[in-house]
N, C-alpha and C positions, 0 to 999 in steps of 0.2 A: 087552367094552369095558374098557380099561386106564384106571385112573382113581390117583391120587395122595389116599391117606385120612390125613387128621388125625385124631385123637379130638377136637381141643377143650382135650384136660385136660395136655395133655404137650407139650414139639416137636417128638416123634419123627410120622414119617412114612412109610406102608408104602403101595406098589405094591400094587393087588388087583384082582383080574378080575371086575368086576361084570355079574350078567345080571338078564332078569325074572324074578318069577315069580309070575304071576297079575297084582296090582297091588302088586306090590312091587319093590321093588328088592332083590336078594340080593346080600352077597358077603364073605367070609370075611378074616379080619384079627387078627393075634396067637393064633391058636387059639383065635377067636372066631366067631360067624355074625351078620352084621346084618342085618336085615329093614327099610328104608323104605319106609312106602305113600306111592305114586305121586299119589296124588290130594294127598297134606298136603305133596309134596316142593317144595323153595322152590330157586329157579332166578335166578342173578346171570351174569348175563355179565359178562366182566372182560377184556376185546381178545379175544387170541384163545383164550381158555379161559372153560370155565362152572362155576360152585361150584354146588354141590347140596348143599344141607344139609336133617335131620329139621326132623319139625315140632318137637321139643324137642329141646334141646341144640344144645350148639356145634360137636359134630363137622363135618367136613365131606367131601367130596369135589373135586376138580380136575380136570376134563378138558379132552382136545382139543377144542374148537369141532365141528369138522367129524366127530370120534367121536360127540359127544354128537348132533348132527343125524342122523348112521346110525342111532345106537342107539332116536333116537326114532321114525324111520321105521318101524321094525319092532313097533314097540306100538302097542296100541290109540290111535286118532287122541284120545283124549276120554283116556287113561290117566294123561298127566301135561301139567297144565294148563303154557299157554304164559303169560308173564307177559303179553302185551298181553291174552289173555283175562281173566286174575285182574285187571288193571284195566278192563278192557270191564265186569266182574261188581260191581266197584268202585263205577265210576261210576253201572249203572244203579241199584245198593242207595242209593247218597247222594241219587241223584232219585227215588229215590220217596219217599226220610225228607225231602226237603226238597217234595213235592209234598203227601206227607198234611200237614206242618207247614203250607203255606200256606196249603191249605183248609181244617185246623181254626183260623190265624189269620184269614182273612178270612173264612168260610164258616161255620162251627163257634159260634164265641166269636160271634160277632156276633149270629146267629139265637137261642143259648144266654144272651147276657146278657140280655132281654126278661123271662123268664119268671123267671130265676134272681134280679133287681130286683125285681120285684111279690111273688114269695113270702120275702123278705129280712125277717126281724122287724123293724119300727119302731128294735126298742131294738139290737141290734144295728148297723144304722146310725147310728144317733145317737151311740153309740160310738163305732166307725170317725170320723165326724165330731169330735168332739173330740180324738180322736190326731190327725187332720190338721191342724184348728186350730191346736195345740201345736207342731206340725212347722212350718209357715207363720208361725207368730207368732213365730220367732226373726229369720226375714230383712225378714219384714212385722208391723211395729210397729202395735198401734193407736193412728189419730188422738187427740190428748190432748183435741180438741174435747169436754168433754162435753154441751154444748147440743145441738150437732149430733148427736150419736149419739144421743141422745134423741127429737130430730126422726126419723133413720132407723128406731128403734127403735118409734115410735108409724106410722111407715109400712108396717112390716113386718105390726103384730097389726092395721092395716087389710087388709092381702091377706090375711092367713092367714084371717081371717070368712069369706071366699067363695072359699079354695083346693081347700076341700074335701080336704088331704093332711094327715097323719100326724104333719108337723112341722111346728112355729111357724118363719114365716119373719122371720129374724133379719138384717138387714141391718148392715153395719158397713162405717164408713169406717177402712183402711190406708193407711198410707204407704209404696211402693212404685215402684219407677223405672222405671212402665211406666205406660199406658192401657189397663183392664182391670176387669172385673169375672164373678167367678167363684162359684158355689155348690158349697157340700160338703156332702157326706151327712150328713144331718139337720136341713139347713133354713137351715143359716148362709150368706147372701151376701155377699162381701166385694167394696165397691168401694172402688177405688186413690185416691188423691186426684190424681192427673193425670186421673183419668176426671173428679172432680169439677169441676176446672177446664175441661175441654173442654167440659163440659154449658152453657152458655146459657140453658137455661128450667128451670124444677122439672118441666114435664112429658116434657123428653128425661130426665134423670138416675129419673125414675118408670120410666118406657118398659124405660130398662136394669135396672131392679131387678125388675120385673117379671118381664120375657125370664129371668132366673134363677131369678125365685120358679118359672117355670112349668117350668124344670127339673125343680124341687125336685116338685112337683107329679105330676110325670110320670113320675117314677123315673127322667131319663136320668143323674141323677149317677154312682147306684149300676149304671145298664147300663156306664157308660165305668168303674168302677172294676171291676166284675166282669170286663172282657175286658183288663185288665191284670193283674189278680193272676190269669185265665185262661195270660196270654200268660206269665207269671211262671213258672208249671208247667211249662211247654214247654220255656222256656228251660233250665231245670233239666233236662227229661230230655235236650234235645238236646246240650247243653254238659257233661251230669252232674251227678249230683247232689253238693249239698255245695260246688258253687261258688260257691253265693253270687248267682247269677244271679237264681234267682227271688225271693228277697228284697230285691237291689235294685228288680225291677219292681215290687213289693208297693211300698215306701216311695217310687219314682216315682208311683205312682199316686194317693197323697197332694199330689202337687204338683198346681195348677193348669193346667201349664201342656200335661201330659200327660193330661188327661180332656177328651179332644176328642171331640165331638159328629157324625152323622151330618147329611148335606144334610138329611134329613126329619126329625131331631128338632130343628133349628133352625127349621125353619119350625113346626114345630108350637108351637115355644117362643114365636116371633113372636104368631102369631093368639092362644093361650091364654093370653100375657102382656099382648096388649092386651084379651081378656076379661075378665080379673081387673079391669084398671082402671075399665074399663065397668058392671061387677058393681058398683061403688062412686060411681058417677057421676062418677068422675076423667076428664080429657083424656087419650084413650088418642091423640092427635094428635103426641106427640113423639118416637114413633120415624122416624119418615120422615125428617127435619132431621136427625137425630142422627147417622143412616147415613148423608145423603148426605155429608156434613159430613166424614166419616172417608174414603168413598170420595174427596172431594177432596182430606184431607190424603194420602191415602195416595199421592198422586201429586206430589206438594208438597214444599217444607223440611221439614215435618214428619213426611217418611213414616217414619222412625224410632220418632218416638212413638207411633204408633198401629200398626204393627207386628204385633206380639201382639194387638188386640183381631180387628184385622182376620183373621191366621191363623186365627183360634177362631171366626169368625162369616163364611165365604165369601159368596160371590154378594152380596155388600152392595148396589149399586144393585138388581137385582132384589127383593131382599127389601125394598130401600126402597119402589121402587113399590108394590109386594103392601102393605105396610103403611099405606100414604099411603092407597089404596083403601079401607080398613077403618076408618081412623083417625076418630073422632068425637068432638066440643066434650064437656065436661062441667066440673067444679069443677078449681084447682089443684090439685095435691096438696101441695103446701106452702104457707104464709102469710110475707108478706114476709121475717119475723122467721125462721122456720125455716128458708127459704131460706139466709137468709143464714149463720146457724148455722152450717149446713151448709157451705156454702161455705169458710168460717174454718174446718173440723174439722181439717183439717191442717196447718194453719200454723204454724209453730214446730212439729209434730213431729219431730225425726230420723230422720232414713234409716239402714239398718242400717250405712254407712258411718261416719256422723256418730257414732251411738251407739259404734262401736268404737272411734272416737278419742277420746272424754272415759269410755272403760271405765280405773278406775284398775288 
């Protein structure tokens, strides 16, 4: 086969009679011999000619279309890869790195956050939890209420008596331009103060602080955080490492808004959140009102606002009835005066908008 060779390094260009030999390609050039193996040889078609180049270097080769098809008839059919093969090989290598990625993201991480949460040190999350708090507390101010965060603060070391968990649960009103209440690793719950306005009774706003103490209680904090800084790894191997990827999933996973919960550890946070109340003779009665109440803003003027709490707590009417089932009378869990505290914790705070416009 007559082929047109470049080296690469010059722009001279020599005529040479290339043949096989074995799995190579031979053919002699300036009073030199080349040897390309067939199996690394890289193959461009370019109209009616084909470039053949090593696997290193820029040399190359040029042939006739219709030579290069003879020439390959006469070789082993598996000798030198046809390019729709090398992407047939392509393709199946990308599905299977993208098949084990989404069995160890949904499959893997999931089953592995469990175990990998209950044997977490105490004090290690508590950690973790105060970085996150820090990271949170730029965008979300605490209420300057201090009455009220005293009220929430005497309602939290009531749950903790009969949590039976590792950390004191720390309730705290934020200001925040959502409807929303969330726990971080180590015991702190932060609700928003639009959630405090949407509450109606002390025992819906109990209801929701509980649903997160029983979080807290359960380990699901540290399972939704373990399958992000899981998923963080990933990211890093499959995108490389040193990009930065998995350290962003790491510092998302600090956010609230990314420690999303499973159908079954929400329900679980339900029942366990109204046993805590129970455990204390409080009204575990104000979750059912709470959730229908959002189920109907969510379809309303208001379905903006409620938004986010709704994403992070699915099936709400269902889980309303299930709750409403279970729900039983006991003591308020606040007194008019705390109530109301509570209520005013946010008023006059700034929102992270407001505080940047009187930052001098």
């Amino acid at each position: 086969m007559l082929a047109r060779f470049n080296d690469g390094e010059t722009t001279a260009s020599h005529m040479v009679e290339v043949a096989a030999d074995g799995e190579h390609l031979v053919f002699r050039a300036a009073g030199s011999e080349h040897r390309w193996a067939l199996r690394l040889l890289g193959v461009e078609q370019l109209g009616d000619r084909v470039r053949l180049s090593p696997h290193r270097g820029e040399a190359r080769l040029t042939v006739r279309t219709e030579d290069w098809k003879q020439f390959r008839m006469a070789l082993h059919p598996r000798a030198v890869p046809s390019a729709l093969a090398r992407e047939g090989r392509l393709i199946l290598t990308l599905a299977v790195v993208a098949a084990t990625a989404a069995f160890v993201i949904f499959v893997g991480l999931p089953a592995l956050s469990g175990p990998l949460a209950r044997h977490t040190p105490p004090s290690f999350e508590a950690k973790m939890g105060r970085s996150f708090e820090t990271q949170l507390g730029v965008g979300f101010p605490v209420c300057r209420g201090q009455a009220g965060q005293a009220a929430l603060a005497a309602f939290g070391r009531q749950l903790t008596a009969t949590a039976h968990s590792p950390f004191e649960i720390r309730p705290q009103a934020v200001q925040a331009p959502m409807v929303n209440a969330f726990a971080l690793p180590g015991g702190r719950v932060q609700v928003t103060g639009r959630l405090i306005d949407l509450a109606e009774t002390p025992d819906e706003l109990a209801a929701v602080i509980a649903h997160e103490a029983a979080h807290v209680q359960r380990r699901h904090v540290m399972q939704a955080v373990w399958r992000s800084l899981g998923l963080g790894v990933i990211l890093d191997a499959l995108v490389g490492g040193g990009t930065g990827a998995g350290q962003q999933a790491v510092l998302l996973a600090g956010s609230f808004t990314n420690l999303r919960y499973s159908r079954q550890a929400e329900a679980e946070a339900d029942l366990v959140g109204q046993q805590l109340l129970q455990a204390q003779g409080l009204s575990s009665q104000g979750m059912s009102p709470f959730f229908f109440r959002l189920a109907a803003k969510a379809e309303g003027k208001e379905a903006k606002a409620v938004k986010e709490l709704i994403s992070d707590h699915p099936d709400t009417l269902r889980r309303a009835e299930a709750s409403k089932a279970r729900g039983q009378p006991g003591r308020p869990p606040f007194d008019p005066a705390r109530w109301a505290a509570i209520k005013a914790a946010c008023k006059g705070t700034p929102g992270p908008i407001e505080r940047l416009r009187h930052f001098p």
